[in-house]
C-alpha positions in Angstrom: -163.6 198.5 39.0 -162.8 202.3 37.9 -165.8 203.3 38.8 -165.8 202.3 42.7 -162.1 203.2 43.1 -163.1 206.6 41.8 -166.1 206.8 44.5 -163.8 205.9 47.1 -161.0 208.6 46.0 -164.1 211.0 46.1 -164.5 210.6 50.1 -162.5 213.7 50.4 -164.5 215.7 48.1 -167.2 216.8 50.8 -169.9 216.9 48.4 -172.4 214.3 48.3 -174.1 214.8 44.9 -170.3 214.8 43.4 -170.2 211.0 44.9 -173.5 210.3 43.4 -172.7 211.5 39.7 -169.1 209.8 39.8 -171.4 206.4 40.7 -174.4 207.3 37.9 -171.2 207.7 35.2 -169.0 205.2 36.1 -171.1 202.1 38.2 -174.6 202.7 37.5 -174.3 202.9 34.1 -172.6 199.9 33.5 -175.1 197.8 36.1 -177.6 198.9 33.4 -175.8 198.8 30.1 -178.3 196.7 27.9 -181.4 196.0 30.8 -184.0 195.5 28.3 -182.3 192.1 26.8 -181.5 191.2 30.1 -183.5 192.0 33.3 -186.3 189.7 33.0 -184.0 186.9 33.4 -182.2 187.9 36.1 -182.2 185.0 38.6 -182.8 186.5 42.8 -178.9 186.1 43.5 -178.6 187.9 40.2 -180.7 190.8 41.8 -179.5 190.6 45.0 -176.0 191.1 43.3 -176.8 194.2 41.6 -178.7 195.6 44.3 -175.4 194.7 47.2 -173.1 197.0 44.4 -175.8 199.8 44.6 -176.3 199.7 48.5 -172.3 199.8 48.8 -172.1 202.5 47.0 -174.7 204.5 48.3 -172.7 203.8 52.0 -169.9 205.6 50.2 -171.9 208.1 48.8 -173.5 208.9 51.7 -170.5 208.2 54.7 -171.7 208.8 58.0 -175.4 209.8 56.9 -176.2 206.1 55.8 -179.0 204.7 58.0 -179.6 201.9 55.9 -180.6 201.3 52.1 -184.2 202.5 51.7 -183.4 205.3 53.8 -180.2 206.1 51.6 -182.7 205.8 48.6 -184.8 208.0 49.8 -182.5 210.7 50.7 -181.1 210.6 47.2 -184.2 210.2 45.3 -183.1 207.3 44.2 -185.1 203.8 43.1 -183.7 200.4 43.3 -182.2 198.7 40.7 -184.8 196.8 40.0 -187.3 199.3 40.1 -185.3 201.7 37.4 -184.7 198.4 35.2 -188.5 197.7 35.1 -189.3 201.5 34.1 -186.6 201.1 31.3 -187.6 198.2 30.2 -191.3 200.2 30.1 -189.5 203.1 28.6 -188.5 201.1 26.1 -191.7 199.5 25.1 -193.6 202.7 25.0 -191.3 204.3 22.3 -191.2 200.5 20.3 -194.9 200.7 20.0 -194.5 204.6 18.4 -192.2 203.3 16.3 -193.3 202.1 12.7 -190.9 199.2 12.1 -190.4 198.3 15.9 -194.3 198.0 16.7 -194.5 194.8 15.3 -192.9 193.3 18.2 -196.1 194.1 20.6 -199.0 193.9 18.3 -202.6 195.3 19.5 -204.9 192.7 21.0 -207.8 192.1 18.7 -211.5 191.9 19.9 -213.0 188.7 18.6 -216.8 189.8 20.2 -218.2 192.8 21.2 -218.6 191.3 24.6 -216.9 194.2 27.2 -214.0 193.1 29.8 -213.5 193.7 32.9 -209.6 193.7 31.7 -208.4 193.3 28.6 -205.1 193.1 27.6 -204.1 196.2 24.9 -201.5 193.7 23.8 -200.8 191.1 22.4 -198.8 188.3 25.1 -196.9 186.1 23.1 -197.5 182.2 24.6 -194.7 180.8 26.2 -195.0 176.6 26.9 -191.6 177.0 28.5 -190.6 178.9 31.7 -187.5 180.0 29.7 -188.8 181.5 27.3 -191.6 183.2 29.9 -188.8 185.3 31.1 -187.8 186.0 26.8 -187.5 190.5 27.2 -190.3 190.9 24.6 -192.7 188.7 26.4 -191.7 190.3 29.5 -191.8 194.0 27.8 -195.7 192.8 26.5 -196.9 191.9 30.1 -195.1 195.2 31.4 -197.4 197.2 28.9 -200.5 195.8 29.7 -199.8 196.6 33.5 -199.3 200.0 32.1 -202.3 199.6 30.8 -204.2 198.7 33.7 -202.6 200.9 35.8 -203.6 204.2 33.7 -207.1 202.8 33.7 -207.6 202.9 37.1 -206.2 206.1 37.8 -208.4 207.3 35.1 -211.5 205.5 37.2 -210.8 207.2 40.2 
């Protein structure tokens, strides 16, 4: 609540990128405050939520220059919400997997047979027999590394 009050006091200030550090300090932060436990269970109204407090503020931020969210984004260099949540979530999996004690929670895929994929998960997915427990962080953090994964080996194809 401090943090939008404090947007909407800095109208007057004439400076866009002071409106868009008052929202990183005060609103952003706290839309993100603990996103690894919690984003991959984040229902659509959930998202659609989080994304409406962004887009408001970025009409604040941005006054008479808004033309609309993506545009806003864009002019900020700015991501969605749920875009920076799913590259936090990834940041956070990358430095788990450097860490000694913490790698534990996303264990390298064994080969059982020489026998070469076309993909193979690095990996390890925990199974999930419920769809509760498919959106669990870790599980969620294991598929999101494996993407990664993927990802970095086609750009290293091409």
């Amino acid at each position: 609540e401090d943090g939008i009050r404090d947007v909407e006091r800095s109208r007057g200030l004439g400076d866009v990128y002071k409106r868009q550090i008052i929202y990183y300090a005060y609103i952003r932060s706290r839309l993100e405050q603990s996103a690894t436990i919690w984003h991959s269970s984040l229902t659509k109204d959930n998202i659609q939520d989080l994304e409406r407090v962004q887009k408001n503020a970025l009409n604040i931020i941005l006054k008479n220059e808004y033309n609309g969210y993506k545009k806003a984004l864009q002019k900020l260099n700015m991501e969605t919400l749920v875009e920076r949540r799913k590259n936090i979530c990834l940041k956070f999996a990358i430095k788990c997997t450097r860490n000694k004690k913490l790698s534990k929670m996303f264990p390298l895929n064994e080969n059982l047979h020489s026998m070469k994929q076309r993909v193979q998960n690095k990996f390890t997915v925990q199974h999930a027999n419920t769809e509760r427990l498919k959106t669990f962080s870790i599980i969620y953090m294991q598929n999101l590394l494996n993407e990664n994964e993927v990802r970095k080996h086609k750009i290293l194809q091409n």
